[in-house]
Residue, then its C-alpha position, 0 to 999 in steps of 0.5 A: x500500500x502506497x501513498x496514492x493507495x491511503x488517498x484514494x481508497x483500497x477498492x473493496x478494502x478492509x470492511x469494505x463490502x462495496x455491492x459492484x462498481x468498486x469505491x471507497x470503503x467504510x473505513x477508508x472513508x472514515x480515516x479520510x474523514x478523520x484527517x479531513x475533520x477540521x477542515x469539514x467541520x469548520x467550513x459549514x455543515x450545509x456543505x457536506x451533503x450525506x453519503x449515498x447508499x445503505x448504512x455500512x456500504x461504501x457509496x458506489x457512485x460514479x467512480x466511488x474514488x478519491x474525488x466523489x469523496x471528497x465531493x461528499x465530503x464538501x472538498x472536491x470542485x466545491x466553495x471549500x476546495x477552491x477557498x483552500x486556494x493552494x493549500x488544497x488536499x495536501x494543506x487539509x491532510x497535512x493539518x490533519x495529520x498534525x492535529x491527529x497527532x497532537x490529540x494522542x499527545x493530548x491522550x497520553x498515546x505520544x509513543x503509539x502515534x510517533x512510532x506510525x510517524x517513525x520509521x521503525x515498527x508501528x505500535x498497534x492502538x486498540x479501538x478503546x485506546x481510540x475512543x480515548x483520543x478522539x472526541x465524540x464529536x469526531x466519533x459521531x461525524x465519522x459514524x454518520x458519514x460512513x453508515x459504521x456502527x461505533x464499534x466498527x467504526x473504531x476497530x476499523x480506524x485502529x486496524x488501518x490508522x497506523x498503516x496510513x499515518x506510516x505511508x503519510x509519513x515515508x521520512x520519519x516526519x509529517x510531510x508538508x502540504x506541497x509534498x503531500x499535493x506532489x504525491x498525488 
């Protein structure tokens, strides 16, 4: 799994359950959601229009790709995405994974979360070390854009997060959003 891989979905991935057409899913939304969080929340509600599909089924519209989440989630060709300006995905994931970051700092988790950043062997987290870190806030944003019960939700997150922030990070360090933005 590479960069583009974490950016773009893993068709038919992990809890995946996508009914033909391929797409995103659950939890690869969700951690797209997670480190897209700020950014979505502090735009507008109003712009995040709901996922297509049953609940706990990968949307499976037109493509299902990087760019219809992103479109659902109010940054794709969107008020949001062109008033990001430069900074674009790369700006979005960048901050988010910074501020990811900081809230397992907040949680007492620094060595779990530096060593997905690190090059060495990433530490597991289990899905109630996660319900520590992120807010219920978060939680109940992420439960209602990808249909994933809290559970689901939470064991997913903890199965794939270090394995994402570990290819976000293929330096040891948080990359910087022109460097995030080049790899896509």
């Amino acid at each position: 799994m590479g960069l583009l891989d974490v950016l773009t979905g893993m068709r038919n991935g992990p809890r995946g359950g996508t009914s033909g057409g391929g797409g995103m899913s659950p939890v690869m939304m969700a951690l797209l959601g997670l480190l897209a969080y700020k950014a979505v929340k502090g735009f507008s509600p109003s712009a995040i229009p709901p996922a297509a599909g049953k609940p706990g089924e990968a949307p499976t519209g037109a493509g299902g790709g990087l760019g219809d989440i992103l479109d659902r989630l109010g940054m794709g060709n969107s008020p949001l995405a062109r008033g990001l300006g430069a900074s674009g995905l790369g700006g979005i994931l960048s901050g988010g994974l910074g501020d990811l970051l900081k809230q397992f700092q907040g949680a007492g988790k620094t060595d779990v979360a530096e060593s997905w950043v690190s090059t060495g062997q990433n530490k597991q987290v289990a899905a109630e070390e996660l319900s520590e870190v992120l807010s219920e806030d978060q939680i109940a944003f992420l439960m209602e854009k990808t249909g994933l019960s809290r559970e689901d939700l939470l064991r997913g997150l903890a199965d794939e997060l270090p394995k994402a922030v570990n290819e976000l990070t293929p330096t040891g360090r948080l990359p910087s959003p022109g460097e995030i933005d080049k790899a896509i």
